[in-house]
C-alpha positions as CSV (number, residue, x, y, z in Angstrom):
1,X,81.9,121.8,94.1
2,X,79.8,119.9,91.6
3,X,81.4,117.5,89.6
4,X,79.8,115.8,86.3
5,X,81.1,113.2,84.4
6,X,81.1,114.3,80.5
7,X,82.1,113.0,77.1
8,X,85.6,114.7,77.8
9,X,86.3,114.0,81.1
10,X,85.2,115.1,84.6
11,X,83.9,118.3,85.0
12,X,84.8,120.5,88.2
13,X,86.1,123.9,89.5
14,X,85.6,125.4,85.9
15,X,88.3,122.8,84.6
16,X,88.0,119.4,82.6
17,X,90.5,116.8,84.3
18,X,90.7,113.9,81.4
19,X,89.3,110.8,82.9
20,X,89.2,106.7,82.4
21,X,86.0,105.2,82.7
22,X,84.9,101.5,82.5
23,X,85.8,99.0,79.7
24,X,81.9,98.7,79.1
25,X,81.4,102.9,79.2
26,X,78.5,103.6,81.5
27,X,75.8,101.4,82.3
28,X,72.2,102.1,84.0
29,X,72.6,98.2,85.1
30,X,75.6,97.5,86.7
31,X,77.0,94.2,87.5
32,X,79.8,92.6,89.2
33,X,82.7,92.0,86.6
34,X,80.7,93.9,83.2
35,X,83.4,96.4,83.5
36,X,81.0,99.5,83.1
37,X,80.8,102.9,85.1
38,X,77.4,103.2,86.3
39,X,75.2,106.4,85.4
40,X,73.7,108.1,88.9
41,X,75.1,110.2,91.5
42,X,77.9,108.4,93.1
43,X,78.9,109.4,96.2
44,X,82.3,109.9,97.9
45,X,82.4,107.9,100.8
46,X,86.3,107.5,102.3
47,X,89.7,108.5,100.7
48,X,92.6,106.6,101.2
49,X,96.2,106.5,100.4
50,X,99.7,104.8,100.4
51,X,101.8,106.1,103.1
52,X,105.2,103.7,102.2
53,X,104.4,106.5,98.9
54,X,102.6,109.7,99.2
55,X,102.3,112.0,102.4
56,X,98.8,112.0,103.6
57,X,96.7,114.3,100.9
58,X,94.0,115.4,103.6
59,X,93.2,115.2,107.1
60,X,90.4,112.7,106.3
61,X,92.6,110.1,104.1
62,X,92.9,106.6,106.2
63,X,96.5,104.9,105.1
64,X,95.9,101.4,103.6
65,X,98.8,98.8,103.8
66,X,99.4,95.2,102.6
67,X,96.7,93.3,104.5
68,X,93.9,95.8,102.9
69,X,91.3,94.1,100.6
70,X,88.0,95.3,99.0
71,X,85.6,92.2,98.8
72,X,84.2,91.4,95.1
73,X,82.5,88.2,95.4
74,X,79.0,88.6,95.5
75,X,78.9,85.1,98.1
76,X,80.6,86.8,100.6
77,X,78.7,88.8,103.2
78,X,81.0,91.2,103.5
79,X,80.8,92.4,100.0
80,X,81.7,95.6,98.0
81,X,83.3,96.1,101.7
82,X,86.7,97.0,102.9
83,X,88.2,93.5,104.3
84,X,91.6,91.9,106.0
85,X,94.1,89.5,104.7
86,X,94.2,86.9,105.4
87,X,90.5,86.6,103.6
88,X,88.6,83.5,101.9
89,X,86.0,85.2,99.4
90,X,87.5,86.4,96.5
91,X,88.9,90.5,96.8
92,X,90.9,93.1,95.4
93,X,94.1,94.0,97.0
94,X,94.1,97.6,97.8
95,X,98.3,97.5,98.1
96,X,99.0,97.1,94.8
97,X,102.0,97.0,92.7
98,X,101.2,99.5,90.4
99,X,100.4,103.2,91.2
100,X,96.3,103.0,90.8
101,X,95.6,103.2,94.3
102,X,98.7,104.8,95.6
103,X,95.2,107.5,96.1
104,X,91.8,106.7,95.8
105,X,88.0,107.6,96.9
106,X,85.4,104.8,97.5
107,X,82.0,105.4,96.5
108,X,78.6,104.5,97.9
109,X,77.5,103.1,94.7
110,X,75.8,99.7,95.8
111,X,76.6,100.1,99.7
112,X,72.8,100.6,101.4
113,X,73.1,97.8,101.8
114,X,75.2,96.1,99.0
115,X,73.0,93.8,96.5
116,X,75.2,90.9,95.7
117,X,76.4,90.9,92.0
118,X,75.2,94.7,91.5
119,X,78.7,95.9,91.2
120,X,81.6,96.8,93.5
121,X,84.6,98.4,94.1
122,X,83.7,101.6,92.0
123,X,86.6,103.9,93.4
124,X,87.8,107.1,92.1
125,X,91.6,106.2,91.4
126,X,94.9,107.0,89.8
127,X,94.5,105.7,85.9
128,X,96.6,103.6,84.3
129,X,97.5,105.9,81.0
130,X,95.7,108.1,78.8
131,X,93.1,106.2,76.3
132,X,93.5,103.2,79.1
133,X,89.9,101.8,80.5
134,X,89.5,101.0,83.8
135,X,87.3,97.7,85.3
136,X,84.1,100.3,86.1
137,X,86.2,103.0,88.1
138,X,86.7,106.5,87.4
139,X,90.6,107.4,86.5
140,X,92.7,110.3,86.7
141,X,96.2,111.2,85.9
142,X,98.0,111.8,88.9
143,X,98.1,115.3,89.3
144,X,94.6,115.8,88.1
145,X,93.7,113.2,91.1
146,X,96.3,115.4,93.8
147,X,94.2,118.6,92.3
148,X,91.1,117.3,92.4
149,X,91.5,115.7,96.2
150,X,91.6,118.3,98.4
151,X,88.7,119.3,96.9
152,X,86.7,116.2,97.9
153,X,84.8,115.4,101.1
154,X,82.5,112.6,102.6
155,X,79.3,113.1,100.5
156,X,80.6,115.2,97.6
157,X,78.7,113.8,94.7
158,X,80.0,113.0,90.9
159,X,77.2,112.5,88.3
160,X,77.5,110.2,85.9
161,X,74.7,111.2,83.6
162,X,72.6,108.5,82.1
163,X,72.7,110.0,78.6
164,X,76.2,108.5,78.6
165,X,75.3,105.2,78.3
166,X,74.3,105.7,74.3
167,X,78.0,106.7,73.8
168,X,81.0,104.8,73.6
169,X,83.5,104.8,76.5
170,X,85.5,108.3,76.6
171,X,89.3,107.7,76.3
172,X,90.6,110.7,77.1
């Protein structure tokens, strides 16, 4: 399935699921904390999911629980990586209280190896609300994510088209 990332939401399976993108819209420079989506073919990597509040969406999703991190800190050398609480370097925890990673995707953006302060963290996830940025991610409504997930594999790739980076972020 391709997917493309457009001015009115992500573009798959002949439907238009309204998305979230970054704070900063899209960027062809990414950096940690600018709060932009970066343009290029992102990669899905790994899917993972909260069993304490979903069943397991596909055979491939790994369960996270409350000692999941994703390192952000560009000192660490474990960066833009999945990591273990109890952690020193400043992270993300993956268990949150709110619903946005109750399902989510990581992407290989800045992974080959990761280039510290290039970015991190750039997940496909469950959004906030409608017309409700994100921190660089790509966000979905729920149901829109459910659709869209069984539809996803290691290696499917979502463009995010350079030309976007004239426009202001979407907030669909």
């Amino acid at each position: 399935m391709r997917i493309v990332l457009t001015p009115t939401g992500l573009r798959c399976g002949g439907r238009v699921l309204p998305c979230s993108i970054g704070r900063g819209g899209v960027t062809v420079d990414k950096r940690e904390g600018d709060g932009a989506t970066s343009a290029g073919v992102l990669r899905i990597v790994d899917a993972f999911y909260r069993p304490d509040r979903m069943a397991r969406p596909s055979g491939w999703a790994k369960a996270i629980g409350p000692r999941d991190l994703w390192s952000d800190d560009p000192a660490d050398p474990a960066y833009n990586t999945l990591v273990r609480a109890p952690y020193g370097f400043g992270h993300e925890r993956l268990a949150r209280s709110d619903p946005q990673y109750d399902l989510f995707f990581t992407t290989d953006w800045n992974t080959a190896p990761p280039v510290p302060g290039k970015g991190s963290a750039i997940f496909i996830h469950i959004r906030k609300g409608p017309g409700l940025p994100t921190a660089g991610c790509i966000a979905l409504a729920r149901p829109d994510l459910m659709w869209l997930a069984p539809h996803l594999a290691p290696g499917t790739a979502i463009t995010v088209p350079a030309a976007l980076a004239a426009r202001p972020a979407p907030s669909t």
